[in-house]
C-alpha positions, 0 to 999 in steps of 0.5 A: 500500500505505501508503494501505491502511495509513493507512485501516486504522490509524484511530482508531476500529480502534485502540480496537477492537483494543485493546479486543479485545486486553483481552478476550482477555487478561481470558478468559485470565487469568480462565479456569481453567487446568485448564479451558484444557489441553484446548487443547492436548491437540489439538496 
C-alpha cells in the first residue's frame, strides 16, 4: 500500500492537483453567487 502511495504522490500529480485545486477555487470565487444557489436548491 505505501508503494501505491509513493507512485501516486509524484511530482508531476502534485502540480496537477494543485493546479486543479486553483481552478476550482478561481470558478468559485469568480462565479456569481446568485448564479451558484441553484446548487443547492437540489439538496
Amino acid at each position: 500500500m505505501k508503494r501505491f502511495f509513493s507512485s501516486l504522490l509524484t511530482r508531476e500529480n502534485l502540480w496537477a492537483l494543485f493546479f486543479c485545486l486553483i481552478l476550482v477555487a478561481l470558478v468559485i470565487f469568480t462565479a456569481d453567487y446568485k448564479d451558484s444557489w441553484f446548487l443547492y436548491e437540489g439538496f
